[in-house]
Residue, then its C-alpha position, 0 to 999 in steps of 0.5 A: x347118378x345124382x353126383x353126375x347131375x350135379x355136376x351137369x348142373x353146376x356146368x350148365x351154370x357156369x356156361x350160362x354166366x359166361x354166356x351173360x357176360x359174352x353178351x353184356x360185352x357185346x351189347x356194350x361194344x354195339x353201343x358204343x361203350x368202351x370197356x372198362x381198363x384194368x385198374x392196379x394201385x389206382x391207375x388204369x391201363x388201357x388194353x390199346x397198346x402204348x396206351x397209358x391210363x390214370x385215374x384223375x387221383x393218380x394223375x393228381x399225385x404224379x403233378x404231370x405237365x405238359x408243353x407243345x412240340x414247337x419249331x425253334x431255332x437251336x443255339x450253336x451247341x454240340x452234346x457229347x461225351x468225353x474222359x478226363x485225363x491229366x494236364x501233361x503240362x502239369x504233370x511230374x516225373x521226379x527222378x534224381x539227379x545223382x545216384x545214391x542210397x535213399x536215406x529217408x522219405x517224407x513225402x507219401x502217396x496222396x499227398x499234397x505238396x509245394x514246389x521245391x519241398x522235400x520228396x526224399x533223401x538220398x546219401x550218395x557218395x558222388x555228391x559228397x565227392x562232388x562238393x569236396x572237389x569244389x571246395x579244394x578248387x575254391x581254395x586253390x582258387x584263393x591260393x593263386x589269386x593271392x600269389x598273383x595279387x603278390x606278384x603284382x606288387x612286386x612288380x609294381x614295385x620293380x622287384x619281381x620280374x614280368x615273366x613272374x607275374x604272367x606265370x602267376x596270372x596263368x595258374x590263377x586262370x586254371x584254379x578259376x577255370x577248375x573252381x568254376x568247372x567244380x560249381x557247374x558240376x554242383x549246379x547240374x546235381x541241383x544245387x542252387x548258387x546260395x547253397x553252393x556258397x555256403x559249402x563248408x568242410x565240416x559240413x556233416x550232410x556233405x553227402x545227403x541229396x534232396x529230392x524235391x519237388x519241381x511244381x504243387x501238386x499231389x503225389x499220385x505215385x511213389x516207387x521208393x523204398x528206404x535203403x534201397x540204390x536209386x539212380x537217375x533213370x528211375x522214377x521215384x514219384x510223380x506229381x500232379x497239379x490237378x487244379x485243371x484238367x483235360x478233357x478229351x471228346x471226339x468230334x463226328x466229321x458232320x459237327x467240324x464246322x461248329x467246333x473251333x478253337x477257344x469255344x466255350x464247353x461245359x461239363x457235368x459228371x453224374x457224381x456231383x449232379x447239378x455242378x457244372x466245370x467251364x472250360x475252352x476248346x485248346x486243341x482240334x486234331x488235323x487228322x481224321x480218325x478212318x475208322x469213326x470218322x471222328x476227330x480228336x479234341x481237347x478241352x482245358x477245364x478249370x478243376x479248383x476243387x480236384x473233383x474231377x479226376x482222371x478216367x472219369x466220364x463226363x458229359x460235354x455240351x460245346x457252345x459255338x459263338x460264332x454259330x450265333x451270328x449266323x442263327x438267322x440263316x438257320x431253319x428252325x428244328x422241330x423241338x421239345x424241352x429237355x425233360x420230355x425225352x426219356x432213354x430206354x435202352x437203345x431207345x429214346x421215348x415221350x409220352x403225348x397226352x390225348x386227354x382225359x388223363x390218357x397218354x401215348x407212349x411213342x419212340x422218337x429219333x433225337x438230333x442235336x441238344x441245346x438250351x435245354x431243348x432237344x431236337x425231334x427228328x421223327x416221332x412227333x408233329x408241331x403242336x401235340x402236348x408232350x409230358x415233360x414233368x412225370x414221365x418217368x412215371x408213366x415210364x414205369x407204367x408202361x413198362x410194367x404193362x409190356x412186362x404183365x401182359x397188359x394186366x399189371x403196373 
């Protein structure tokens, strides 16, 4: 019987409190107070819902600051995005010219080269026979010219008849004919004139073949293995001179009319952050794409470094001079400064200060991006103060607050 009084003690205290503190809550709401956010690690948390508190110290380390919503006209300027891909004009397939053996390889992948360096050698008994050919047709080239030469002044001298020296003339036309037929074919395998000069029958490489390369660039791919018969079909390396790039964006139908040829682009890669690669519109496609109803567009982009790479993503601001001769025909967009406007997920957030260290989460609608501002669809009027350094703080915070029920950061 006592444990049971103790227990009806022990309740009735406890309702009791709880019964004070109800009424302490409701005497304070009739007053007009509010009540007291909950606080964690120095920051307080309103119970409204988007609501962000902090405490003057937090405010404090976190350096927010704050800019109007304004109405300004925006720069001719289209964001976008983009891929990079290799120049095609500075893009090499190196096969050979003649069929052979691959004697030895010199270049490897990723290596640099120069235009006209050696790639590979190939033996190849086509070449050798090549060259063999036009050495006999060079000498019996210098055989009929020095039978004509004879001819000639015997007949200058009434010795030789005419019939001789027309005969003489005729077999010094084929062995120039056949000579000059033997250094094309040479000329066609790669050989240059100075080369094809110096031809000589003890001329041990008669039939080694080299493969160069036809521009400077670096190697990207290599498919040769030594020994192995190659012919002209294959592709053996291929090169790249990576020193400019393109860039392909596509261009939504509605931006067309600011897009043209020899604008201006910039364009920013999250893996050198801060660095900007200039370049110029060098190609808009005629034909509209039915499906995203977008159109296809190149920019050729100065690449000095090689730090942008093929199959990167890239973001793409295009800059529209002949839309600033008309900037005083456009009507002002309602605008924030770039760092105010923070994605979450699908979303696009900012954060509006209502005083006292108190900021309001909100979802805006973005539009076009430029001169470091973006454009405010919807979301926002003329004149509120947005944060644009620190938001990402209050970010986290509201964040933490969805995740916790609107009790933890």
């Amino acid at each position: 019987m006592r444990r049971m009084a103790d227990r009806y003690s022990i309740s009735t205290a406890v309702f009791l409190m709880l019964l004070v503190a109800c009424s302490n809550r409701d005497s304070e709401t009739e007053s007009g107070k509010a009540v007291a956010p909950h606080t964690v690690g120095g920051e307080h948390e309103d119970h409204e819902e988007g609501i962000v508190v902090l405490t003057p110290e937090a405010a404090a380390r976190a350096e927010i600051r704050t800019a109007p919503v304004e109405h300004r006209v925006l720069d001719a300027e289209l964001s976008t995005t983009g891929q990079v891909d290799f120049d095609q004009t500075r893009l090499a397939h190196v096969s050979p010219r003649i069929s052979g053996r691959v004697h030895r390889v010199h270049a490897v992948l990723g290596q640099a080269v120069r235009a006209g360096q050696e790639l590979a050698e190939i033996d190849s008994i086509e070449l050798g026979e090549a060259k063999a050919a036009f050495l006999q047709a060079k000498a019996r080239e210098e055989l009929a010219r020095k039978s004509f030469d004879r001819v000639e002044g015997l007949l200058a001298d009434r010795i030789a008849a005419e019939q001789e020296v027309l005969e003489a003339e005729a077999s010094l036309r084929g062995a120039t004919t056949s000579l000059q037929t033997a250094a094309e074919i040479l000329r066609l395998y790669g050989l240059s004139q100075t080369q094809i000069n110096s031809l000589t029958y003890e001329d041990r490489r008669a039939a080694i073949y080299p493969l160069r390369a036809p521009l400077t660039g670096t190697v990207i791919e290599r498919h040769v293995t030594l020994g192995e018969l190659v012919t002209p079909e294959r592709n053996l390396f291929t090169l790249a001179d990576l020193s400019r790039v393109w860039i392909w964006i596509d261009v939504y139908q509605r931006d067309l009319g600011g897009v043209h040829i020899d604008d201006g682009a910039h364009a920013r890669v999250d893996a050198f952050p801060g660095e900007v690669f200039a370049g110029k519109v060098s190609y808009l496609s005629a034909q509209v794409d039915s499906d995203t109803r977008t159109v296809r567009a190149r920019l050729d982009v100065d690449n000095p470094a090689g730090k942008l790479r093929p199959g990167m993503f890239v973001e793409v601001e295009l800059v529209d001079p002949h839309g600033r001769e008309g900037a005083a025909d456009r009507l002002p967009s309602l605008t924030v400064p770039g760092g105010a406007v923070i994605r979450d997920g699908k979303e696009f957030l900012i954060f509006v200060s209502l005083g006292e260290h108190r900021f309001e989460r909100r979802v805006v609608l973005v539009g076009q991006k430029a001169g470091g501002f973006v454009e405010i669809l919807d979301g926002v009027e003329s004149g509120e103060p947005v944060v644009v350094e620190g938001a990402f703080l209050l970010k986290s915070a509201s964040s933490k607050e969805s995740l916790g029920g609107g009790h933890e950061h």
